[in-house]
N, C-alpha and C positions, 0 to 999 in steps of 0.2 A: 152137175148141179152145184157141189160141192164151190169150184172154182167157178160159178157164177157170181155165186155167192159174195168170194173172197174177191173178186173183182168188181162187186157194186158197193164192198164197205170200204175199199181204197177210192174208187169215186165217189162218194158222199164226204170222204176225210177229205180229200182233197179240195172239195166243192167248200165245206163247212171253214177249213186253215185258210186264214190271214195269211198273204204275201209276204215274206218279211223282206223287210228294208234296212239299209245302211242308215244309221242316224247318228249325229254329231251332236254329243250332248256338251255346252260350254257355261262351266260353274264352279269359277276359279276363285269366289268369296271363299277366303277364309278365318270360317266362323263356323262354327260346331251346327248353325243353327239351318246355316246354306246347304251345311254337308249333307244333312238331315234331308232335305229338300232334294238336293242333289242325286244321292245314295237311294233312295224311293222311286224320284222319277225312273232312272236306268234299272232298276230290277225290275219296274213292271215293264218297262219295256224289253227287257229280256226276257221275260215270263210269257210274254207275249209272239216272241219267236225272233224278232231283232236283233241286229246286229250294230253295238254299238261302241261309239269310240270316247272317252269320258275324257274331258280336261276338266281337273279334279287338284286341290291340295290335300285333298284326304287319302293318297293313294296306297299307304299303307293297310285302311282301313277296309281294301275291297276286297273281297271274296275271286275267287280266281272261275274263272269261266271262259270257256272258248270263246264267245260269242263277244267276248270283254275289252275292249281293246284302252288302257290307259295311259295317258297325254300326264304325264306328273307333274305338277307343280307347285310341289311345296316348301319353297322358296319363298313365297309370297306371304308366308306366316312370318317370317324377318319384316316386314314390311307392317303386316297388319297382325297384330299379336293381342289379342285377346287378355290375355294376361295380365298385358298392359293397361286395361281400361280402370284407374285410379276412383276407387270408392268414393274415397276424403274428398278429390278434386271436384266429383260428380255432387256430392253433398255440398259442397262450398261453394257449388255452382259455377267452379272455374272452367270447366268444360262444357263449350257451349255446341251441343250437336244439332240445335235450330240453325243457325247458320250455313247459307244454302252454298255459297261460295266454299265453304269449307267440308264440306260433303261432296262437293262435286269433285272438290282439287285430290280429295282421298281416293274416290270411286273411279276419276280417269287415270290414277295412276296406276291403281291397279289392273283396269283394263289395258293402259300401253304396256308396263309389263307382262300381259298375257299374251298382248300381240307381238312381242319382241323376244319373249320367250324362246330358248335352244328349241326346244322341242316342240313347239307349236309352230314355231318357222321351220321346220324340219316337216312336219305334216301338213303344213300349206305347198311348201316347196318341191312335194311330192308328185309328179305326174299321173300315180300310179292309184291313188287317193281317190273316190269317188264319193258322196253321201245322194241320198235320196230328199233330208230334209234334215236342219240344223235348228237345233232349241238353243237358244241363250240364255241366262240369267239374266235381265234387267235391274241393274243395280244405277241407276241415276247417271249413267254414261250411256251415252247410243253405239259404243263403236264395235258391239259385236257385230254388230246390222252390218259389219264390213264381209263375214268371211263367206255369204255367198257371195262376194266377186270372182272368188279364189275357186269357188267349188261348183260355181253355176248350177245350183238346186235351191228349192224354197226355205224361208226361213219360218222360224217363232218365236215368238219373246215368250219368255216366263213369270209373270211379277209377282215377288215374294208377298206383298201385302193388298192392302184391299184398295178397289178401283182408285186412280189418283189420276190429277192432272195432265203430270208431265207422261208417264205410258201409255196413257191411251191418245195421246196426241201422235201418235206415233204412227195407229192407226186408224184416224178418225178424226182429231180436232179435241180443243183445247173443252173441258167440260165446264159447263155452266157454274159460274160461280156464286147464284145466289141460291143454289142448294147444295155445291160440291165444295165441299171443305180442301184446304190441304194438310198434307196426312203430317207437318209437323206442328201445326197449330192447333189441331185435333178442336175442331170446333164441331158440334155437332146441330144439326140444321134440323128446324126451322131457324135460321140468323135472323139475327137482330139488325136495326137499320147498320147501326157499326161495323156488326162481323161481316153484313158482304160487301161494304167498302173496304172492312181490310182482305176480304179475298177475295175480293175486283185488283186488289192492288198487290198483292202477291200475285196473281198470275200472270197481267200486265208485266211486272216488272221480272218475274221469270222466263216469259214466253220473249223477252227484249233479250236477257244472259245467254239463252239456249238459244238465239237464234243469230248472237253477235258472238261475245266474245268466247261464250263454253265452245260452240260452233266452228271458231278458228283455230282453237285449239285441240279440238279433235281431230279438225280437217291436215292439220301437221304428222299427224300421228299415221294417220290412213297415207297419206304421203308417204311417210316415210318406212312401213313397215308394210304397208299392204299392195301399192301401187309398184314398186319395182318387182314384187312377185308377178302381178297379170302383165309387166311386160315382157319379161323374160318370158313366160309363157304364152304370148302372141295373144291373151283373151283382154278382152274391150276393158277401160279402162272407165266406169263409171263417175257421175259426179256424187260426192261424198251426201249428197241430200237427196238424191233419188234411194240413192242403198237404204240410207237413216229413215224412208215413209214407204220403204217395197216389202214389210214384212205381213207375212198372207193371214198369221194367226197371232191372237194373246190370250196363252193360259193363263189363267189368275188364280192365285192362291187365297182363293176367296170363296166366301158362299152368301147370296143373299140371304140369308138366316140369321147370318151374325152381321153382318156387314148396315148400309141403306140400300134399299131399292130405287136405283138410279137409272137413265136412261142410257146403255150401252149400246156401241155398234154391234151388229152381227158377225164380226169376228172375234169378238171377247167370252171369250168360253171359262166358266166357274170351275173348278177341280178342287176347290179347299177340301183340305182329311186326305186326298190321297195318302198321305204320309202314315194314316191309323193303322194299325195291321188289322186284317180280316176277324181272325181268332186269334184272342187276348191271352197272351203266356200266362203262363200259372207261375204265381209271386212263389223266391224263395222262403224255405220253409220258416225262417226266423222271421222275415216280414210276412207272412202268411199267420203266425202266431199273433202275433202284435194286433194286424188288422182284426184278426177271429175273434179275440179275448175282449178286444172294442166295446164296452156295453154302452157309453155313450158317444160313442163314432168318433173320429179320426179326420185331425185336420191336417192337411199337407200341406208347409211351407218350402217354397224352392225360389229361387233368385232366377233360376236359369241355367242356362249353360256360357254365360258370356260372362258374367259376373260372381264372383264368391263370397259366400256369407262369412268366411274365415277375415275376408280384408276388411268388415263391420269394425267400427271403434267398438272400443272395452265395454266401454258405456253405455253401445247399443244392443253389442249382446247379452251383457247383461241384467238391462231394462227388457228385453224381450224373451229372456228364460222369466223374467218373474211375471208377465202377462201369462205367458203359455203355464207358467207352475198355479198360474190361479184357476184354470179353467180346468172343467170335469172332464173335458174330453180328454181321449189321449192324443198328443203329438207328435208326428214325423218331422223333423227338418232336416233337409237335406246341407249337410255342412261338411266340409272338404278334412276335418280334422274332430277328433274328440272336443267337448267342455266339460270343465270342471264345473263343478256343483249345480248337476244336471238334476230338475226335479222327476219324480218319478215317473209324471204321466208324460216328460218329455223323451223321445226316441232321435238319437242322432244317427243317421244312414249319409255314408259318401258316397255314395249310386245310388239310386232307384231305379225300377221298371215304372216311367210316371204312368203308363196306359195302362198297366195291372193294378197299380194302385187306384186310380180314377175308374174304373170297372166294379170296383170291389164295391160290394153294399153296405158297410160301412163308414165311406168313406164319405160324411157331410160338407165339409167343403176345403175349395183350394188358396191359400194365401198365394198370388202366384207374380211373379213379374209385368203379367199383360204379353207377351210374348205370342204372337198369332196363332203360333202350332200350339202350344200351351193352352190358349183361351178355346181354340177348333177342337181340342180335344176334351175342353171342360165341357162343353157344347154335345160334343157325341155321347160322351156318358152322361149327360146331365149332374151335374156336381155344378152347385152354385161357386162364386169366386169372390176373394179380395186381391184389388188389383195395383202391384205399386208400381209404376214404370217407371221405366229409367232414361231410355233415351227410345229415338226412331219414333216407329209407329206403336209402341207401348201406349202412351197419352192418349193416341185415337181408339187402341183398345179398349183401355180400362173406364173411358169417357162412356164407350157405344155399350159398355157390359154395364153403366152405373143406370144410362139411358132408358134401355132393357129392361131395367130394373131384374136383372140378373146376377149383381152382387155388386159392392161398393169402390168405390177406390181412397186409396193412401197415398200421400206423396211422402217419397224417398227425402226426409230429414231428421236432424238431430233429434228430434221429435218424436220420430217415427213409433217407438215404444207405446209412448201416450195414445197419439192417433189411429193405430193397429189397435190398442184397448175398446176405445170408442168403436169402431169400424165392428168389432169381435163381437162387442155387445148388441150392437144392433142387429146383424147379420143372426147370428143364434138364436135374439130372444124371437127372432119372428121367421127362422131358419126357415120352417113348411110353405111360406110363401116364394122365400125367393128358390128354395127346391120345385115349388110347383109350374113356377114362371121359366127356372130350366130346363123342367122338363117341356113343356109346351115348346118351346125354342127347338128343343133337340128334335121333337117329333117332327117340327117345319125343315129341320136340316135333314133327318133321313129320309123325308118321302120326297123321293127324285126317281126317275125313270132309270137312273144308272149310277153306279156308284163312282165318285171321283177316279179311280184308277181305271175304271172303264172309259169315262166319258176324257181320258188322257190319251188314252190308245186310241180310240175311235177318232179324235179329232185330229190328234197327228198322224196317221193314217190316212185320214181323207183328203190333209192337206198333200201327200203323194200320190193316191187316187186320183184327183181333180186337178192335177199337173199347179198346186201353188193356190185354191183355190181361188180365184179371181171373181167368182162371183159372191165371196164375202165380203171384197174389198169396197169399204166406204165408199160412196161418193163424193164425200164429205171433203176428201182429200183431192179433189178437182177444184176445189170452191178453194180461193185467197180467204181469210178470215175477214177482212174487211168486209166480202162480201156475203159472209153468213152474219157479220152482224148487221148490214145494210149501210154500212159507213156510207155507200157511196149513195145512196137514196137519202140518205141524211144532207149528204151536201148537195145533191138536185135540187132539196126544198128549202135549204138554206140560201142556196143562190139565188131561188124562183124571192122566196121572201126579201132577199136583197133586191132583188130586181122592182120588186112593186113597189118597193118602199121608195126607192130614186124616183120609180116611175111619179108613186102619188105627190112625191117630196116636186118635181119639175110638172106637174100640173098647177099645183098649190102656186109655185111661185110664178108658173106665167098667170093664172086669174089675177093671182097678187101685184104683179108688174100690170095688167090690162085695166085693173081697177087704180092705179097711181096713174096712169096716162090720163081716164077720165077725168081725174078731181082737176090733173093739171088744167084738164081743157076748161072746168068748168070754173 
């Protein structure tokens, strides 16, 4: 009875465990904020029983595990250095990160360095290499969509911020532009007769770059880094645009809770928060003091992890110590070095735990960059915000949280002291409201059938279940865009109307000649 026993709880465990699969995780952005993204994805998929191989610039940072396999490439921090993103230049407005051309020419270099990478051409060049299903990072370059040529298994895009244009054309078609914003204009819809002619005319004039000249310039790259692999190894040699529109899924680092409610393909799967961790660390015991002794709550100011509050002119930090030294609250600011003549109720910390902090009951609200994982997590704890963005999709953040009416936004100027004062005052004297708007928000974001790290496994999983799922795949992506806007019914009736028009135009003039013949005769 005994070993009945013990042989129906081995059948039930085995019946109950997930398959595990080979997966190729590719998330070679280096930026503190990717790695986050990065570093989350691959643990729950190891947690999940996966076996995974990471190209990663954060390779130091990983934790060692069998099941672990690391692609290193942090090299790419010479190239894309963080450190470098110049405060004064951003405030003087010298650095211009709305420009698309100059976003793109960053993002494909760093994608052909990944593909031309020692060690990533060493792991494509591998006979011996198999995966089941390969995640990419989408960072405004298509050309990871290259490396199931190499590995002939399904792919997925991953996109860092909320639904946009250019990713979901990838797999589906170009989104409607008189309610889809694009994520550097951060316009927020309902548009004005203006705003969807200028975002008729951005994506017009995008969907023309991405499909001429970014396009041949990727297609050089796949050429040359990806194409002499599949021939050496005898496998088919694809054309560079069937790869860039054959991807099966798109995680998005998105939830509609924060985001709009837009009309997406049935391959576009929401996962925003997977990055949250389940159960909230317990803050150390000096920031544990600080938040407890709190009698009128605790504001957290933080820039980010891309930016530091140390590189603030003199003048900024110390018009923003005497904002924070006026208010009863106490304040955290996260600042990479001590200041001098620090008021009392201000607290300078160079790390924080932001998810312990934002948990705490205490904690009334966040000054925060606008930052997606920043704001998704102001959202899960419910803690209202002030939001100051700096570049990317910050603008479209801090716009949708001002929308919301979930707390206000600052822009980043010399100013900023004065305008954070105004912003402070408001926000507080009527705190209970935009607290009760976030908490409403946050209840919309937790009631879901599965928690983002759930609904990450389960969808990458199925995409190896259902061999690439295919029956997610758009139909969308059969249709020319011409002919989902009707262009060519356009010119049926364009011609028909020319045609009548000659037609009435040569009636008119033969009555008109029949009646000049009469008068002659008469």
């Amino acid at each position: 009875m005994e070993k009945f026993k013990c042989l129906l709880f081995f059948v039930v465990v085995s019946l109950c465990s997930c398959d595990a699969y080979k997966i190729l995780a590719v998330f070679p952005m280096p930026s503190p904020t990717h790695g986050i993204l990065g570093d989350n994805m691959v643990k729950h998929l190891l947690n999940a029983g996966h076996e995974v191989t990471y190209i990663t610039p954060f390779a130091s940072k990983q934790k060692s595990n069998p099941k672990l396999h690391i692609v290193d490439v942090t090299d790419h921090h010479n190239f894309f250095n963080t450190d470098l993103l110049d405060i004064t230049q951003i405030l003087a407005g010298s650095m211009n990160f709305k420009d698309p051309n100059f976003v793109f020419s960053m993002m494909m270099n760093i994608a052909a360095m990944t593909l031309e990478h020692r060690d990533v051409q060493k792991l494509m060049k591998d006979p011996q290499q198999k995966f089941d299903v390969i995640i990419g990072e989408y960072m405004f370059a298509d050309l990871y969509s290259t490396f199931p040529a190499v590995f002939q298994c399904p792919y997925i895009w991953f996109s860092t911020i909320e639904p946009h244009w250019m990713i979901v054309n990838l797999v589906h078609g170009p989104m409607n532009p008189a309610y889809n914003g694009d994520y550097m204009h951060a316009n927020i819809p309902p548009f004005s007769f203006m705003q969807r002619v200028q975002e008729l005319w951005i994506l017009l004039t995008g969907l023309y770059r991405h499909n001429n000249e970014y396009y041949k310039r990727e297609e050089e790259v796949y050429q040359k880094h990806i194409v002499p692999i599949l021939k050496e190894q005898g496998k088919p040699v694809p054309d560079y645009k069937v790869l860039k529109y054959n991807a099966s899924l798109l995680l998005g680092n998105s939830q509609v809770a924060i985001g709009n409610a837009v009309p997406l393909p049935p391959s576009y799967k929401h996962i925003g928060g997977y990055h949250i961790e389940d159960e909230v660390k317990p803050l150390p015991e000096d920031l544990k003091k600080i938040m407890d002794n709190a009698k009128n709550g605790v504001i957290y100011f933080s820039l980010g992890s891309n930016l530091k509050s140390k590189n603030l002119p003199d003048e900024l930090k110390k018009g923003l110590l005497e904002v924070f030294g006026g208010l009863k609250q106490t304040v955290l600011w996260k600042f990479e070095e001590n200041l001098p003549n620090q008021p009392k109720n201000v607290h300078i910390v160079q790390w924080a735990p932001q998810q312990s902090l934002l948990a705490h009951p205490n904690l009334a609200l966040f000054v925060t960059h606008g930052g997606l994982l920043s704001l998704t997590e102001a959202v899960h704890f419910g803690v209202p915000v002030i939001a100051i963005p700096v570049f990317a999709d910050q603008f479209l953040n801090a716009n949708q949280a001002q929308h919301k009416g979930i707390g206000e936004k600052v822009d980043l100027t010399y100013n900023l002291h004065k305008d954070l004062k105004i912003a402070l005052d408001k926000v507080l004297a009527d705190l209970p409201r935009y607290t009760a708007r976030m908490k409403e928000l946050s209840t919309a974001y937790h009631d879901s059938p599965m928690k983002p790290k759930e609904a990450l496994n389960f969808w990458v999983e199925h995409v190896v279940r259902t061999r690439g799922a295919p029956h997610l795949r758009s139909v969308a992506l059969q249709v020319p865009l011409y002919q989902q806007a009707y262009l060519d019914l356009l010119v049926v009736l364009l011609a028909a109307a020319v045609a009548i028009l000659l037609l009435v135009k040569k009636i008119l003039c033969y009555f008109k000649s029949q009646k000049s013949i009469k008068q002659k005769e008469n």
